[in-house]
C-alpha positions in Angstrom: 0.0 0.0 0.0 2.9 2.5 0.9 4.3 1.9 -2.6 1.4 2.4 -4.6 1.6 5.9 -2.5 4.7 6.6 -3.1 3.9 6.1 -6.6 0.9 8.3 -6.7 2.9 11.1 -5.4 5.9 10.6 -7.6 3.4 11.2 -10.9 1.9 13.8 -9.4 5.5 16.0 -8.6 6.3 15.3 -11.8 3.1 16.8 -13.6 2.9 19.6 -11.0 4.1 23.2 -12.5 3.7 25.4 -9.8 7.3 26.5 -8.6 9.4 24.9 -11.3 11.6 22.4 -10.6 12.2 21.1 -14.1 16.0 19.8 -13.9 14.9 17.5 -11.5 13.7 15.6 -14.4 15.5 17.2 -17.9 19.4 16.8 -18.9 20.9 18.2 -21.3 20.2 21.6 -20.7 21.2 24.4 -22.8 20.7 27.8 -25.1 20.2 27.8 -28.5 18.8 30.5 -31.0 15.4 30.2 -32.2 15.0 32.1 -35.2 16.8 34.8 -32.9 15.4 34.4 -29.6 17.2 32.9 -26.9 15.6 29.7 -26.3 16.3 26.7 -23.3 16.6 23.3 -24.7 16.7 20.1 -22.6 15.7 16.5 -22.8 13.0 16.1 -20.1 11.4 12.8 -18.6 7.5 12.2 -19.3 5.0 10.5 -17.0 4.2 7.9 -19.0 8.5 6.5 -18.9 8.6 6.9 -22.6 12.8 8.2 -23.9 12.9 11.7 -22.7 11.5 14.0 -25.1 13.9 17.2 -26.2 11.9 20.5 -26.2 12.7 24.3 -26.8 11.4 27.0 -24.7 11.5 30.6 -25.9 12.3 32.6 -23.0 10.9 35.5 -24.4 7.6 34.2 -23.2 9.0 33.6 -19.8 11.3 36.6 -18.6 11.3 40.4 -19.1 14.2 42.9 -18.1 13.0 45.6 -16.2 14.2 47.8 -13.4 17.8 46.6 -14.3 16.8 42.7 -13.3 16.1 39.8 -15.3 12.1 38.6 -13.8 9.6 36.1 -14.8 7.2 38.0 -16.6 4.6 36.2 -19.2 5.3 37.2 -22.3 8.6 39.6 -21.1 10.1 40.1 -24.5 13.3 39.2 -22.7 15.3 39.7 -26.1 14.5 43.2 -26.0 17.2 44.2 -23.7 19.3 41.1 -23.3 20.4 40.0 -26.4 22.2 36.6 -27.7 25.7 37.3 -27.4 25.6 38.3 -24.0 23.3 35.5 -23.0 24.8 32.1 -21.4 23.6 29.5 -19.2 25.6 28.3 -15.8 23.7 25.1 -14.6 20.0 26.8 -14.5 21.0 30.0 -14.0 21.0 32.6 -17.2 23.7 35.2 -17.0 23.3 38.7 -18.9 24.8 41.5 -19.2 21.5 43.1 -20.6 22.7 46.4 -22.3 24.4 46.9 -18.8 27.7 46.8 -16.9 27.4 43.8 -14.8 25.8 41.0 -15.7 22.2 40.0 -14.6 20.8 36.6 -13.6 18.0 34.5 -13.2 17.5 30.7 -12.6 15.4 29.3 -14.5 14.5 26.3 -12.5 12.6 28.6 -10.1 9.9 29.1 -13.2 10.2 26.6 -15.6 8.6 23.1 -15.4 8.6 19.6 -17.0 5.1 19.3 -18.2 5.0 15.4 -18.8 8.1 15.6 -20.9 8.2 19.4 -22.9 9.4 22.6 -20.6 6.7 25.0 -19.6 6.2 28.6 -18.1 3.3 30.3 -17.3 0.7 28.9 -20.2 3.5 28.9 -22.8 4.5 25.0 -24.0 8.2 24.6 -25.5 8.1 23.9 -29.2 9.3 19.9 -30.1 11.0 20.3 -33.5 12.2 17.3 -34.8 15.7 18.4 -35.2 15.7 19.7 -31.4 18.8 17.6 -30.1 21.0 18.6 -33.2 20.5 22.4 -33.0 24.0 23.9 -31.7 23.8 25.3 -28.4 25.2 28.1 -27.6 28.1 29.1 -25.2 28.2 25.5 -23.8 27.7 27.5 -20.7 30.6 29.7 -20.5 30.8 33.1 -19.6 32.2 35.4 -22.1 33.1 38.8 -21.4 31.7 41.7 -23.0 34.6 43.5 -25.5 35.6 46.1 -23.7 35.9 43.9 -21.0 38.3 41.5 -22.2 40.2 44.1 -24.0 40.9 45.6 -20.0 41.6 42.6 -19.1 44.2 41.6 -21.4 45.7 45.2 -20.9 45.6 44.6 -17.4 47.6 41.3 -18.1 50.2 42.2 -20.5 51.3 45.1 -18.4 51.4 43.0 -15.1 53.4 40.7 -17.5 55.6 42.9 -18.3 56.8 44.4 -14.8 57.5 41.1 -13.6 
């Protein structure tokens, strides 16, 4: 009796969306572009124990800048102000620099959720392209500095280098 409730409660956690939650039951998680867009990819368990399904979320429909912060916001245009090269996923958490100075965050398991298998916020469903696993990701996670940033730093370096 204990396991059939067990059960019970393990199908219902993973259909529940309220709170996110969704890398609990996704790998593979990651950016891509769609069609110019920053969107969150990852291969996500179902309910039914079917091969995890891959799905892309545009996160336009999930996050606005505003304020100077990255926030959930249903449909947040959150391309407006942080664009794609500046964009990059550590773990869950997106990392912007948003037009700004210093860089911006958000994680994204807070707000996003498996729905039996495709990632979800608010009443927006991920798109399931058929070519989904094969799109490049981008950044692999990384954190790039902005130009001018990296020019500093390398300034920074060579004259340090150079005193030594």
């Amino acid at each position: 009796m204990n396991l059939h409730f067990l059960i019970i409660v393990s199908i219902l956690a993973l259909r529940s969306n309220a709170g996110g939650g969704y890398a609990a039951n996704c790998n593979n998680i990651s950016l891509v572009d769609t069609n110019g867009h920053t969107g969150l990819r990852a291969q996500c368990a179902s309910t039914t124990g079917t091969d995890p399904q891959c799905s892309i979320l545009d996160l336009n429909a999930c996050y606005t800048y505003d304020n100077h912060d990255i926030t959930p916001h249903e449909q947040g245009n959150f391309n407006n102000r942080c664009r794609l090269p500046t964009v990059h996923l550590d773990g869950t958490t997106i990392r912007s620099y948003c037009g700004t100075k210093f860089p911006k965050h958000v994680d994204t398991n807070e707000l996003v959720v498996n729905d039996n298998g495709t990632l979800k916020c608010f009443e927006t469903v991920a798109i399931t392209p058929p070519d989904c696993a094969s799109q490049p990701q981008l950044g692999r996670g990384s954190r790039r500095l902005p130009p001018i940033t990296a020019i500093l730093f390398l300034s920074i370096a060579f004259i340090l280098g150079i005193r030594m």
